[in-house]
C-alpha positions in Angstrom: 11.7 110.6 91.5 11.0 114.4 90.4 11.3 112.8 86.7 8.4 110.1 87.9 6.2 112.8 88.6 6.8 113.4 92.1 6.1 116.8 92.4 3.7 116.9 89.4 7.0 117.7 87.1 6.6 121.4 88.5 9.5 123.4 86.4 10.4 120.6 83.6 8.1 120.9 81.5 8.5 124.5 79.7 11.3 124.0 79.1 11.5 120.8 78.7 14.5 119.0 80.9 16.7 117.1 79.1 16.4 114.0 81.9 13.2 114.2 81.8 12.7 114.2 77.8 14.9 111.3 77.8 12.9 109.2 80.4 9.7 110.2 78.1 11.8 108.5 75.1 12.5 105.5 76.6 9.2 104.8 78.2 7.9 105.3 75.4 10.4 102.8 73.0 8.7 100.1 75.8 5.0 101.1 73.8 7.1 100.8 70.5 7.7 97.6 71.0 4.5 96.8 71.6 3.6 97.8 68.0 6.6 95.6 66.6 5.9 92.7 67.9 1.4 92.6 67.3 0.9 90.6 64.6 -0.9 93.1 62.3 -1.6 90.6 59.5 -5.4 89.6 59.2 -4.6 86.8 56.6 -2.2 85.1 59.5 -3.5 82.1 61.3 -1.7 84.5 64.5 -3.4 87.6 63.5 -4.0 89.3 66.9 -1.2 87.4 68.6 2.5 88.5 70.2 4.9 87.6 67.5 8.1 87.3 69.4 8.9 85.2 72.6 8.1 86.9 75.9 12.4 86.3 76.6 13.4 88.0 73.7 10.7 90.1 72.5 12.9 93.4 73.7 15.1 92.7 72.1 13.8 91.2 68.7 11.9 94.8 68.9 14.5 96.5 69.0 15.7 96.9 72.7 18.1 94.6 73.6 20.1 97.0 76.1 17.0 98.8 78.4 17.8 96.3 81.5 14.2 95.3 81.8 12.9 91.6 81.7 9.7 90.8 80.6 7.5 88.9 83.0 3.9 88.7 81.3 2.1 89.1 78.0 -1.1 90.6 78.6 -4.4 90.3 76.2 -7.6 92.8 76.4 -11.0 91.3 75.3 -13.9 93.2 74.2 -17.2 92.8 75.9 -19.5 93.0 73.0 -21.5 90.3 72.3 -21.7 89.4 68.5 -24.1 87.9 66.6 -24.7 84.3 66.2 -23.8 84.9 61.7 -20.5 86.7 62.7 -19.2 83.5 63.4 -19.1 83.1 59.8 -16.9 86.4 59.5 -13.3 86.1 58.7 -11.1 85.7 61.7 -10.0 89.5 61.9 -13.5 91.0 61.7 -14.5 89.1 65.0 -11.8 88.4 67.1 -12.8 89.2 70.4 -9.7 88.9 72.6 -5.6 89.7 71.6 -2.4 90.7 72.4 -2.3 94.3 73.8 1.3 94.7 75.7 3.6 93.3 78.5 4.6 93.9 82.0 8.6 94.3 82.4 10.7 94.4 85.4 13.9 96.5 86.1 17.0 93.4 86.6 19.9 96.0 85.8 21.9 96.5 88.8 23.1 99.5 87.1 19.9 100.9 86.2 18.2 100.4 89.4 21.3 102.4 91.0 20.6 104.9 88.3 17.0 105.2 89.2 17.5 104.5 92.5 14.7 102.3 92.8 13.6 99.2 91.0 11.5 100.0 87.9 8.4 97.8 86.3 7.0 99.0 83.7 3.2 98.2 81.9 3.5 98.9 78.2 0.0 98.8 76.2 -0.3 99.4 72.7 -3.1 101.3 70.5 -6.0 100.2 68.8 -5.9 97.9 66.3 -8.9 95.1 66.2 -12.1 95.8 64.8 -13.7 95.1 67.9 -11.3 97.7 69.7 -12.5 100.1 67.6 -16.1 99.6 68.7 -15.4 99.7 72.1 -14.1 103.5 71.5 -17.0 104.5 70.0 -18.9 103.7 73.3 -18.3 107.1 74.3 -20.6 108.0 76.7 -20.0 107.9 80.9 -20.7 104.9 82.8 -19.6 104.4 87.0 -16.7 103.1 88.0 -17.5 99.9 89.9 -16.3 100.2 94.0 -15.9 103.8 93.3 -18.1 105.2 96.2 -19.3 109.2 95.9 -19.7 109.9 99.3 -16.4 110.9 100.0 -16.0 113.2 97.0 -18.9 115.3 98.1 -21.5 114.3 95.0 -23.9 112.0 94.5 -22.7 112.0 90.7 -19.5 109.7 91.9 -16.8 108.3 89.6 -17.6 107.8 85.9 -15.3 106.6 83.0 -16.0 105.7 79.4 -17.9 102.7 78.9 -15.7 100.7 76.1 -12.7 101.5 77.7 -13.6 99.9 81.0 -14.9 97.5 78.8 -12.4 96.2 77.1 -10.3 96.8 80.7 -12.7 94.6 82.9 -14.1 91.7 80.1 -13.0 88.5 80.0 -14.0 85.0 78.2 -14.0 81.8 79.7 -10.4 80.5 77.9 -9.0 84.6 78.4 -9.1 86.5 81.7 -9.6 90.0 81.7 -7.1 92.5 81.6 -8.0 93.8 85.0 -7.1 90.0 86.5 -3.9 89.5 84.4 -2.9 92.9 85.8 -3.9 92.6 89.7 -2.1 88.8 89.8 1.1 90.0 88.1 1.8 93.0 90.2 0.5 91.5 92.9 3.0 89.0 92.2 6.4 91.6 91.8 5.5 93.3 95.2 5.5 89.9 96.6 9.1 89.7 95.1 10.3 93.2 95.3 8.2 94.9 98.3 10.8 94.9 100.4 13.0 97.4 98.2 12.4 100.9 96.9 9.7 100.4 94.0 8.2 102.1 91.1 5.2 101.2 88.7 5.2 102.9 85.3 2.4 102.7 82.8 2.6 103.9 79.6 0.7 103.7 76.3 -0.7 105.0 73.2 -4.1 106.0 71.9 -6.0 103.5 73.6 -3.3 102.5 75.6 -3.1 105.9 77.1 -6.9 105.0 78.3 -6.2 101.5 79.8 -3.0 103.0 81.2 -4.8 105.5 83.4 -7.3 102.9 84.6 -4.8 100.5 85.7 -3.3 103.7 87.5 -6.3 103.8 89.0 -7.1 100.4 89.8 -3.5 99.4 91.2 -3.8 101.8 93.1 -7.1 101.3 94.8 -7.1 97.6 94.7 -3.6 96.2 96.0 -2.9 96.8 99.5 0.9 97.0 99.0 1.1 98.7 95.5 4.0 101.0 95.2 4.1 104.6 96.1 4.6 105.9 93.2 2.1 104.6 90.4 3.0 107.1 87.2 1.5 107.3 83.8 3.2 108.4 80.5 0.4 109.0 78.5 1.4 109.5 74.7 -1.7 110.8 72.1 -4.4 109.4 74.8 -7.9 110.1 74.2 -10.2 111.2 77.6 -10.7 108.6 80.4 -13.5 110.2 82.8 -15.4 112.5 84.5 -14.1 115.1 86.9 -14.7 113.2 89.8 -12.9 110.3 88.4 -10.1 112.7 88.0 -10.2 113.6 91.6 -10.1 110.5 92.6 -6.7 110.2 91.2 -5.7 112.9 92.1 -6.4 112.1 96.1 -4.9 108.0 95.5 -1.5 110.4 94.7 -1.5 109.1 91.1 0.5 110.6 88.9 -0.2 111.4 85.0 1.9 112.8 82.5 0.0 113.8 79.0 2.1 113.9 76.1 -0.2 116.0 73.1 -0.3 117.3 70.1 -2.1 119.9 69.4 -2.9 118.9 65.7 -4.0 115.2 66.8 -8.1 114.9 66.8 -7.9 111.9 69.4 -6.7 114.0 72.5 -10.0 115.8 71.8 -12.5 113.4 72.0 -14.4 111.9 74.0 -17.2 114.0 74.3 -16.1 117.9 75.6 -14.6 119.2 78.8 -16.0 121.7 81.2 -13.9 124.1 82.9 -13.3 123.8 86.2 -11.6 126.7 86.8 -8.5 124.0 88.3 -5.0 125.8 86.8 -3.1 122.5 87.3 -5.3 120.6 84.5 -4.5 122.8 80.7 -7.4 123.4 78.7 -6.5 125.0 75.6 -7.2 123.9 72.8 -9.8 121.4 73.6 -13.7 121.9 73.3 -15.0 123.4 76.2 -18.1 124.7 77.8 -17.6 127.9 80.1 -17.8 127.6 83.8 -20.2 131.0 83.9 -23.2 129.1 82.2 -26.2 128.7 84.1 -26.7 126.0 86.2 -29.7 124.5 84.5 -27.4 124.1 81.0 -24.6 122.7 82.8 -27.0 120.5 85.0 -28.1 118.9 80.9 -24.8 118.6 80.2 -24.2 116.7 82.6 -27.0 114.3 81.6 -26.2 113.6 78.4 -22.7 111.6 80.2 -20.3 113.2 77.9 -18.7 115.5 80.0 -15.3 114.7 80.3 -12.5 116.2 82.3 -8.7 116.1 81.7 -6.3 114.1 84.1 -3.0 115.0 85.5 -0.6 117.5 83.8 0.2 117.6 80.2 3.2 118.6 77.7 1.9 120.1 74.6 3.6 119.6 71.8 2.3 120.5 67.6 3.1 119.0 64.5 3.5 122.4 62.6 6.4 123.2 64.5 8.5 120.8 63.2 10.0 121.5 59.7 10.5 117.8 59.5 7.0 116.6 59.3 5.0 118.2 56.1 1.7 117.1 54.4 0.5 115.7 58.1 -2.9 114.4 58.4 -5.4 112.6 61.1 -3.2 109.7 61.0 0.4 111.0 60.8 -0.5 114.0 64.5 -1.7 110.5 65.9 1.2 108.3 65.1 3.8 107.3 68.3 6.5 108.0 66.1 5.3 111.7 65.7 4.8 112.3 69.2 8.8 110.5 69.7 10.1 112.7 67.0 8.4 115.9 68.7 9.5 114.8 72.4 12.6 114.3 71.0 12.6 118.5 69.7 10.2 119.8 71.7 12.2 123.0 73.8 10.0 125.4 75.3 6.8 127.5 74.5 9.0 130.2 73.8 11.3 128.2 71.5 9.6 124.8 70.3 11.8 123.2 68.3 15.6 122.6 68.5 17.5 123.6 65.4 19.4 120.1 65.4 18.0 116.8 66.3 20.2 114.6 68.8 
């Protein structure tokens, strides 16, 4: 449970422990296979789709050992509303609603006994639709719906970025939202596994990262019976919310682990951070504005719903520490399979890359 984030991963993450590095790993080979199996093609009839059958898409991805069974594809849809002419735009220009990840359930006797609880897992992919990549571009703060303020002392309450709530709450009338597909499947698993020792792990990339820390959130606040622990392995994700929203986690006993890399533009963005002055969130290297400013500036900043704040604790790890990765640019520091390889070498601050890979 320490490795799920129970105690906030208090002395395993510099250095890093080797149980915990390979739990990162794994969790995120689940957000791998998410990539394998989307249907990147935008001359395919499928383009957009899940490529493999939900009973052996593991395993056609590459996992056929990990003891988890999938249980549900799930698809995000974008709420902007297009033009009546984009109808005439190829399919992959406008398609509004596609494949974005799974929900997996731990079966493994052996597994569970190694865990020592029963594992289901939420594994969201990155961006990839044109559409998706509109939605992030909504950067600025909007409230989070049922997210009262009262209790957080500030009338300012709970705000998040409008296209990812976007694409996390829209829906069509022949695709449900994200949110729904979510709620009923977990909904569904507690009703099966409730009465045993249960976990919830949500990982993604890049804009899964994002979606993964609102489902956190919304689990979490929503299901009466949702497990205890509710943990996040957040690889490359960009900001989610404000810092009341980060609070809020914070007091629902959610738990968020931030893989970064220091050379990768997306962790920096949205908008900029102020600092809190809270030691349990890492600022460095991020854009920040200093706490000592005078009210009225920070009062404006706060207006222009851009201020972000950082969730959870984070593992920092940096492209130009591994002799392995040269000529790296935007996309390469963003890539999954540069954060794995760095996981996978990452030591400590003191020593931050091993001089043999495993």
């Amino acid at each position: 449970m320490e490795y799920q984030g129970v105690r906030n991963w208090d002395g395993l993450l510099d250095p890093l422990d080797d149980n915990l590095r390979r739990e990162i790993l794994r969790y995120g080979q689940f957000v791998e296979a998410t990539y394998k199996s989307f249907d990147f093609d935008p001359s395919s009839p499928s383009y957009g789709t899940c490529m493999f059958p939900r009973r052996s898409l593991l395993e056609r991805a590459g996992l056929p050992e990990t003891g988890y069974r999938l249980t549900r594809n799930l698809r995000v849809t974008s709420g902007i509303q297009l033009p009546r002419w984009m109808e005439r735009a190829p399919n992959w220009v406008a398609t509004q609603s596609s494949w974005i990840g799974y929900v997996a359930v731990c079966q493994d006797k052996g597994e569970i006994s190694r865990l020592g609880r029963r594992d289901v897992v939420i594994a969201y992919r990155g961006t990839t639709t044109c559409l998706e990549w509109l939605e992030n571009l909504r950067a600025t703060l909007t409230h989070l719906p049922g997210a009262g303020s009262d209790d957080l002392g500030s009338s300012c309450g709970p705000m998040v970025e409008s296209g990812f709530l976007s694409l996390y709450t829209s829906g069509t009338a022949g695709s449900p939202s994200l949110q729904h597909m979510v709620r009923q499947e977990i909904s569904r698993l507690i009703q099966s596994y409730g009465h045993e020792p249960l976990s919830l792990t949500i990982t993604g990339h890049s804009l899964g990262a994002a979606l993964a820390t609102l489902t956190a959130y919304d689990i979490k606040t929503t299901l009466e019976r949702a497990p205890e622990l509710v943990t996040v392995i957040s690889f490359g994700g960009p900001r989610v919310g404000n810092l009341k929203f980060r609070q809020l986690l914070e007091k629902q006993g959610t738990k968020v682990l931030r893989i970064v890399n220091s050379e990768d533009l997306i962790t920096k963005l949205p908008g900029f951070v102020i600092n809190d002055s809270n030691d349990d969130v890492p600022y460095n290297h991020s854009i920040h504005v200093a706490a000592g400013l005078p009210s009225w500036i920070q009062k404006r900043v706060e207006e222009t719903q851009l201020m972000y704040a950082e969730v959870g604790r984070e593992l920092r790890l940096s492209s130009r520490d591994s002799p392995y990765l040269s000529g790296f640019n935007v996309a390469t520091c963003h890539e999954l399979k540069t954060y794995l390889h760095l996981v996978d070498s990452f030591v400590s601050s003191a020593c931050p890359f091993r001089a043999k890979l495993q």
